[in-house]
N, C-alpha and C positions, 0 to 999 in steps of 0.2 A: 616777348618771345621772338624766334630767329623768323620763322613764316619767311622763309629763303630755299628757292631749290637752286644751286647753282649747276654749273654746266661739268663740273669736276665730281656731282654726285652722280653723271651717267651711268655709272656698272649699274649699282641700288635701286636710283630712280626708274632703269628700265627694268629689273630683276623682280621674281615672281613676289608676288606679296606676302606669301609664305616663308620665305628665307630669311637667317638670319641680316643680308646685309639690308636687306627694306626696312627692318625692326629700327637697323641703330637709325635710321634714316629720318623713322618717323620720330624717334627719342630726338635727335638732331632739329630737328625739323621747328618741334614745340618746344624746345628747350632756352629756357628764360635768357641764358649767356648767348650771344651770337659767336661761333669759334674764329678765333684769328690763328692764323699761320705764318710764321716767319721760314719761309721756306732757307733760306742764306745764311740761318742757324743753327740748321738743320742736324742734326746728329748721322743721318745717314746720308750717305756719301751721295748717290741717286740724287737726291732732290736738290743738296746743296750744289752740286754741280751746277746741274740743269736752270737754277736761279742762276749761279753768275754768268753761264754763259747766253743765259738771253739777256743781258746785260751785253755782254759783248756783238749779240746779233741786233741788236737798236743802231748798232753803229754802221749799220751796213746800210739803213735803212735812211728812205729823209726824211727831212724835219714834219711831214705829212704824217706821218704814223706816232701813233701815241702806245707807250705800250699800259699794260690792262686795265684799260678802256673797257668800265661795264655799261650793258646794257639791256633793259628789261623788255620782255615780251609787251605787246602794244593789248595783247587783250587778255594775257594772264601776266599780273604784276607779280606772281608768288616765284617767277621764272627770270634770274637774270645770271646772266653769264659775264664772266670775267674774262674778258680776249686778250690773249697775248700781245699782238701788233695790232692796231685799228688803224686805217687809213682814214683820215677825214677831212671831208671836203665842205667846205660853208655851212660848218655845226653838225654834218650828218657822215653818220659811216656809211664808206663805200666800197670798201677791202675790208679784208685781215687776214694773218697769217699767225696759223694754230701752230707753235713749235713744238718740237719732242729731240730732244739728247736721245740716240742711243749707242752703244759700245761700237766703238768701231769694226770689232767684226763681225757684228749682226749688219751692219751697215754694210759692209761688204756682200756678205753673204744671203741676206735679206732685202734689203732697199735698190741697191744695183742692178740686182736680176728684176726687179719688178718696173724700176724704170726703160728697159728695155721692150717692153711689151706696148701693143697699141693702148694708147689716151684710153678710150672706148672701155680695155681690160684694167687699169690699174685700179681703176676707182672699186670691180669686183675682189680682187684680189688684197686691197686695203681693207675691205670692209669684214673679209675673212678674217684674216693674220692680224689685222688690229683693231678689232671689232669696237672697245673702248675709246679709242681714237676718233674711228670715222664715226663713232652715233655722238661725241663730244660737239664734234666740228657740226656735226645737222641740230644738235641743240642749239649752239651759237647761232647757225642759220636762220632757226625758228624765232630765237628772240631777237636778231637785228632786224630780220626781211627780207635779207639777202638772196639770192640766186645761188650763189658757187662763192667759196673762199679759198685757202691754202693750207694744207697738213704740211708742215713742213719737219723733215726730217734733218738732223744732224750730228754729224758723225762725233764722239766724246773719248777720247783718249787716256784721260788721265784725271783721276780725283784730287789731284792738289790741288786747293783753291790760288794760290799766289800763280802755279804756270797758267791757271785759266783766266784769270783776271786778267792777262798779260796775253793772253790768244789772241792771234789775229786770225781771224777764221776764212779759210780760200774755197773757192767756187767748187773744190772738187770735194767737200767734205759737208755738203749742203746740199738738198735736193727738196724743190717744191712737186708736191702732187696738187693739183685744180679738182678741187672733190664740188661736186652739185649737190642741189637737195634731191635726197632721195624721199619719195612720199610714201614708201612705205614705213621706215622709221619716224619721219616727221610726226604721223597718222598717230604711232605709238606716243609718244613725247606728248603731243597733243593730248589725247585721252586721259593718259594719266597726269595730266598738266589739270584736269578738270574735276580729279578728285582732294587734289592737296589745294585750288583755288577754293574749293566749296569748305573746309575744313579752314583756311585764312579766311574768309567772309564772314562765317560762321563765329568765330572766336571774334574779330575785330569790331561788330555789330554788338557782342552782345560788350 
């Protein structure tokens, strides 16, 4: 069985238990196949992009970061997250940076005007507008240990894989947010961390 929640089921794993996407969750969850993704083969433009250009964001980065770098919750092992960027320092993480492609003119439109606002307000104003995002980044939180990591946003132009392969990506088309744990989300993740551990115990015992 998969006995896996990872940190890319955040919409489901936090959504009500009534709804259908908890359902496929739980089907996902006990389901004998463990699912693989080749996101770079993707059929839809979206995801294929968003693969190769965090390929092209490794290179911005140094030889310190590893990119998805998983790592599992220290007191619930049914919890591991797959990090984009890991920075690591003498076998332990001590960064990361969550990436997100979006269209350049939501990047304009959306991302610009919110880095403009104090520190203090974007982390509010993220949590709003990109609710999947920022409870993503407090899942990774919860399974490193961490304190604060990075949402990082960047700006996506164009769906041809050959011009993206070939991007050099410049400071004005890239924007980090320093997102903290927030403990009321944590709280949630937590909780419900504690009925799909009792359901992995349950199965792996008997």
């Amino acid at each position: 069985m998969n006995l896996i929640i990872g940190s890319g089921d955040i919409r489901a794993y936090l959504s009500g238990t009534h709804t259908k996407g908890f359902a496929k969750l739980l089907q996902k969850f006990v389901a004998d196949d463990k699912p693989y993704y080749n996101s770079l083969a993707s059929p839809i433009n979206a995801l294929r992009t968003g693969a190769i250009l965090e390929q092209r964001y490794l290179s911005l980065l140094d030889d310190s970061y590893f990119i998805q770098y998983k790592v599992t919750n220290e007191n619930y092992d049914v919890l591991r997250s797959s990090i984009d960027f890991a920075k690591i320092e003498n076998g332990k993480i001590v960064d990361f940076d969550e990436l997100k492609t979006i269209w350049f003119t939501e990047f304009l439109d959306i991302i610009i005007p919110i880095t403009e606002l104090p520190e203090t307000e974007q982390s509010k104003v993220l949590k709003k507008k990109f609710k999947a995002n920022f409870n993503q980044v407090q899942f990774q939180l919860f399974c490193s240990g961490l304190d604060s990591a990075n949402l990082v946003f960047l700006s996506a132009n164009s769906y041809e894989d050959e011009e993206n392969q070939l991007r050099q990506i410049k400071p004005n088309e890239i924007y980090k947010f320093r997102i903290k744990r927030d403990n009321e989300v944590i709280a949630k993740i937590e909780e419900r961390a504690k009925f799909f551990q009792h359901i992995k115990n349950y199965v792996v015992k008997k």
